[in-house]
C-alpha positions in Angstrom: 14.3 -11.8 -41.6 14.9 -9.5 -38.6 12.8 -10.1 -35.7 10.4 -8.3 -34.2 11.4 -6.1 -31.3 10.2 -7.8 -28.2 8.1 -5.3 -25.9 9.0 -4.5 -22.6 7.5 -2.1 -19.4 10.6 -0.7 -17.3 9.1 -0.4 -14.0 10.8 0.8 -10.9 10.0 -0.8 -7.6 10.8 0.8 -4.0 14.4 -0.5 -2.0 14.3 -0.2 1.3 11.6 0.1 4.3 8.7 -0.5 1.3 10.5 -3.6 -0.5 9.8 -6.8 1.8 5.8 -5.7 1.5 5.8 -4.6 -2.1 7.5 -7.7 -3.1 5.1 -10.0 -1.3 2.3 -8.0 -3.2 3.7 -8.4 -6.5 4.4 -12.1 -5.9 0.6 -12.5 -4.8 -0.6 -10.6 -7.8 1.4 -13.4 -10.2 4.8 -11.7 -10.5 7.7 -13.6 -8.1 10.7 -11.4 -8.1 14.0 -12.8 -7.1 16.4 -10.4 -6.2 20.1 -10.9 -4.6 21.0 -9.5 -1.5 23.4 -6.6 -3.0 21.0 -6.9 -6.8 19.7 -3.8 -8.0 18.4 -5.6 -10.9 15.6 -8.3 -9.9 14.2 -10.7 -12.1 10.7 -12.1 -12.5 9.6 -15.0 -15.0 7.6 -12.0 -17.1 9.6 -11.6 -20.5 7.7 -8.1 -20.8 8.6 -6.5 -17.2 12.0 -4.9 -16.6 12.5 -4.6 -13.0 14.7 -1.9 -11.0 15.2 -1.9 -7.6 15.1 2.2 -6.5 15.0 4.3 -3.4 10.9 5.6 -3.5 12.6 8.8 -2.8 13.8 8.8 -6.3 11.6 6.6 -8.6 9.1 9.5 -9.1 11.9 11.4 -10.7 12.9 8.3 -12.7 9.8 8.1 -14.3 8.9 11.9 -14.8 11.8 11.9 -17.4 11.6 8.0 -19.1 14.0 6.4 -17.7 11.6 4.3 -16.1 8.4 3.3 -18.0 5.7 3.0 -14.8 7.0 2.3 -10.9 5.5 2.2 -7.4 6.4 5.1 -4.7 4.8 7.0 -2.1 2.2 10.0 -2.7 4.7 11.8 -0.4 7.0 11.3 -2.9 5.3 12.6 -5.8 4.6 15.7 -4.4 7.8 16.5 -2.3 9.4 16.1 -5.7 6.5 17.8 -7.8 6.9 14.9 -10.5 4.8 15.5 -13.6 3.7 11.6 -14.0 0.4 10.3 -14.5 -0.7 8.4 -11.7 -2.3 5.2 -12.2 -3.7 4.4 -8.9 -3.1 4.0 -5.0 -2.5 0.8 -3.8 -3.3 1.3 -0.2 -1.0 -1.2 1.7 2.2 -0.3 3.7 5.6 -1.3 5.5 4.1 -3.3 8.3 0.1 -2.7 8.0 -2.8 -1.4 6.1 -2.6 2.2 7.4 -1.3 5.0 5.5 2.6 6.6 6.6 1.9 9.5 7.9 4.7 12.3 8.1 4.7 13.8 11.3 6.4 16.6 13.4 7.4 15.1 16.4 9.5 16.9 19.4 11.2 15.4 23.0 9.0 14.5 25.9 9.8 17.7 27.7 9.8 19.9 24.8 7.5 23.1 25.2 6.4 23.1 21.2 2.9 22.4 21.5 1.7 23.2 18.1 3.3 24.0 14.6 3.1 28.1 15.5 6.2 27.3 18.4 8.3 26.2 15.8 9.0 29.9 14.4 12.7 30.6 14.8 13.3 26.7 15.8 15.3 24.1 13.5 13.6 21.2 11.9 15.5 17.9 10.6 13.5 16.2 7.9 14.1 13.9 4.7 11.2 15.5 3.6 12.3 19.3 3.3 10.1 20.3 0.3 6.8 19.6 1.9 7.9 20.5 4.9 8.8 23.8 4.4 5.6 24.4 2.5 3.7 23.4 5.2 5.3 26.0 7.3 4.5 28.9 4.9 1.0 27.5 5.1 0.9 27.9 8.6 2.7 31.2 8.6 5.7 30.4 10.2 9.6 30.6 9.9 11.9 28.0 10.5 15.0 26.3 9.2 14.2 23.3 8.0 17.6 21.1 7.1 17.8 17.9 5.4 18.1 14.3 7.5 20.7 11.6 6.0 19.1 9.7 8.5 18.8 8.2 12.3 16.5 11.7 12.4 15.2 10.5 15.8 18.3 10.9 17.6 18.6 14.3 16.6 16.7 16.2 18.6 16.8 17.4 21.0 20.9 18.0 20.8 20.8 19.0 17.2 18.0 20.4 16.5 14.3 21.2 17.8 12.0 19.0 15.8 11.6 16.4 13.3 9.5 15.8 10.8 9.8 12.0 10.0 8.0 9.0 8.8 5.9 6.6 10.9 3.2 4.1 10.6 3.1 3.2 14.1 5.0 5.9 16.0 6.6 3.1 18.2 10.4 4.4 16.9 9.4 8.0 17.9 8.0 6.6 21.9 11.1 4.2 21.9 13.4 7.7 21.5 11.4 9.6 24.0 9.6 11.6 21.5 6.0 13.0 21.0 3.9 13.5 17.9 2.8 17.2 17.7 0.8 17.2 14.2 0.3 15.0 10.9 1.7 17.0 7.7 0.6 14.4 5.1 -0.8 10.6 5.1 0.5 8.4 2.3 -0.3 5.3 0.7 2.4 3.8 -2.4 0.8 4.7 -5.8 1.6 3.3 -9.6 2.5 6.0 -11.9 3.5 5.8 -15.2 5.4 8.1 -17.8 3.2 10.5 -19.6 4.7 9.2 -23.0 4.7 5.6 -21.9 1.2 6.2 -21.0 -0.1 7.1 -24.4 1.8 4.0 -25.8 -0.9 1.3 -26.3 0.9 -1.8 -25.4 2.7 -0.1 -22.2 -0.6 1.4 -20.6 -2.2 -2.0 -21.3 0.7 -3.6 -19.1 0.4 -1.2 -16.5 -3.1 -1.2 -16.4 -3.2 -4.9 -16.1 -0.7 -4.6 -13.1 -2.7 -2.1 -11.6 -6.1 -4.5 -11.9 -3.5 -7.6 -11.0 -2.4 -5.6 -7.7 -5.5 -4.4 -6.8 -7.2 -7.7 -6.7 -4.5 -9.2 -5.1 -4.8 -6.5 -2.3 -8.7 -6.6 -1.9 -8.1 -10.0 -0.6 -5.4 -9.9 1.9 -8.5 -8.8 3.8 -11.4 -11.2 2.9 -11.9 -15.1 2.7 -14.0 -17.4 1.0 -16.3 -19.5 2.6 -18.3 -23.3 1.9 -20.9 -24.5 3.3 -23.9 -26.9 2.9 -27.3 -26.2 4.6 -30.8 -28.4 3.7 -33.1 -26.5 1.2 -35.3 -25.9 3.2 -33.0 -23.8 5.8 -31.5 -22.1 3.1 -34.0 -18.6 3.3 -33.6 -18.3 6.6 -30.1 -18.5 6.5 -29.9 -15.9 3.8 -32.7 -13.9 5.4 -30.4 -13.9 9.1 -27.2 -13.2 7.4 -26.4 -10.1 5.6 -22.8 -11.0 4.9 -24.6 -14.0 2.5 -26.8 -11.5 0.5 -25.4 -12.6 -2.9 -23.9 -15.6 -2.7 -23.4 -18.7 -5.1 -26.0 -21.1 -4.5 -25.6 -24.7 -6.0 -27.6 -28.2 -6.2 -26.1 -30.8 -4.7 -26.5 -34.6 -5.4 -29.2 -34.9 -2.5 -31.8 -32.7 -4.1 -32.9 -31.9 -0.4 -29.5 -30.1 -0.1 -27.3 -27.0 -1.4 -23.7 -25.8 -1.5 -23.7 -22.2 -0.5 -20.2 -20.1 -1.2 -19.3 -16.7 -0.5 -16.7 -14.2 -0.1 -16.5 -11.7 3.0 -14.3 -9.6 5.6 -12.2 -12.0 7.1 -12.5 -9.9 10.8 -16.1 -10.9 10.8 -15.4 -14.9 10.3 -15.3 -15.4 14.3 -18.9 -14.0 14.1 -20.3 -15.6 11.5 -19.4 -18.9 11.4 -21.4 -19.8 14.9 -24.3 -18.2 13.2 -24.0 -19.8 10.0 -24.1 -23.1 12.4 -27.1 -22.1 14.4 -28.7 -21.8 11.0 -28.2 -25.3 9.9 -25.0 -24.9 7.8 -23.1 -27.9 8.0 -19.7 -28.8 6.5 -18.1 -24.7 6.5 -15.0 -23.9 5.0 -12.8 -21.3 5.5 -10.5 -20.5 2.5 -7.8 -17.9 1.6 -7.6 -16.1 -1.6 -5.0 -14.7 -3.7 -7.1 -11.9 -5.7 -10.8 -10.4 -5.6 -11.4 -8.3 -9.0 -14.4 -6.0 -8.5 
């Protein structure tokens, strides 16, 4: 007897600027991909993922026409491409922080360009010509906008006038003596999935499971857990003082006269909560990390 084909999701992940932080997200969520240093074929222990390694630039294309199953690129992407895929979610995390990359049109210190009407007649570098020269029709103005290989900051303002380049920080744009002028688009990575891979039952239940899996997994890079035990008797007035504690998970302990009280919330917030948790009567708190909130 033949057997059964075994099932299996093709899904594209970004190479390059987005790869460190989308790796570290996947191995969080409970999928460890190795990967060589030259491999554009990474494995993970998952029998039912196929992984690619892909320039975000392209993966949106990928998936538009099957090759890929599902993968994880940038919104700007998407659009400057004007992929037809179906997409899953956002998964708001980034290169180096939480913020969204914003493209930006950025010009040198002394440059007179004040807003995106003194660009008419000028010449734009960008990786990101699509959208960018849609944003100029918006804005009624004329421009030639050419296409960036790359080191775009260095081009102006020899080679051209302005850029229009990616930044989550704009520390590379101050560090080469340029300004930011206007934002033409923030964007955060997204899943998206094939529009005939999506209507397969077994595939969307994959990538819907990655998309809960990454989620949860990103919810909690930003909160903690926390332990404590407080006397019965203290324990309304704790509650009662502390917002943060409206809902938490109270539990007997072997002392009837005292409870275990857990809880989950922003981690920015510990510093100021845990000397009023103490002022309260909570004794024994403990700070914990966590690898996934589901909501």
């Amino acid at each position: 007897m033949t057997e059964p084909k075994k099932q299996v999701l093709r899904l594209g992940l970004p190479k390059g600027s987005l790869q460190e932080s989308t790796l570290a997200l996947m191995a969080k969520a409970g999928w460890k991909v190795l990967t060589g240093s030259r491999s554009y074929v990474p494995r993970t222990e998952d029998p039912e993922l196929e992984l690619r390694l892909i320039r975000a630039q392209e993966i949106s294309r990928y998936v538009e026409h099957g090759f890929l199953d599902a993968g994880i690129t940038g919104a700007d992407w998407i659009a400057e491409n004007d992929s037809d895929v179906h997409e899953v979610c956002e998964i708001a995390y980034s290169k180096q922080t939480t913020n969204p990359a914003r493209w930006v049109l950025a010009v040198p210190n002394g440059s007179p360009v004040r807003s995106v009407k003194d660009l008419q007649g000028k010449r734009i570098a960008t990786e990101l010509v699509g959208l960018t020269k849609r944003w100029l029709k918006e804005n009624g103005v004329t421009a030639d906008v050419e296409f960036s290989w790359g080191a775009t900051e260095v081009k102006a303002p020899e080679l051209v006038d302005a850029i229009v380049e990616l930044t989550e920080t704009g520390s590379s744009l101050r560090a080469n003596n340029l300004r930011i002028v206007d934002t033409l688009v923030s964007s955060y990575p997204k899943l998206i999935a094939n529009k005939q891979a999506w209507k397969n039952a077994w595939k969307r239940t994959k990538i819907e499971t990655l998309a809960l899996m990454l989620r949860g997994a990103l919810a909690a890079e930003e909160k903690v857990g926390l332990k404590m035990n407080v006397r019965r008797s203290k324990l309304d007035g704790l509650l009662n003082n502390l917002p943060a504690l409206r809902n938490p998970t109270v539990s007997p302990l072997a002392k009837s006269e005292w409870v275990a009280v857990e809880t989950i919330i922003d981690e920015k917030v510990v510093h100021k909560i845990i000397p009023q948790l103490k002022a309260a009567g909570a004794e024994g708190i403990i700070e914990y990390p966590l690898n996934k909130v589901i909501y």
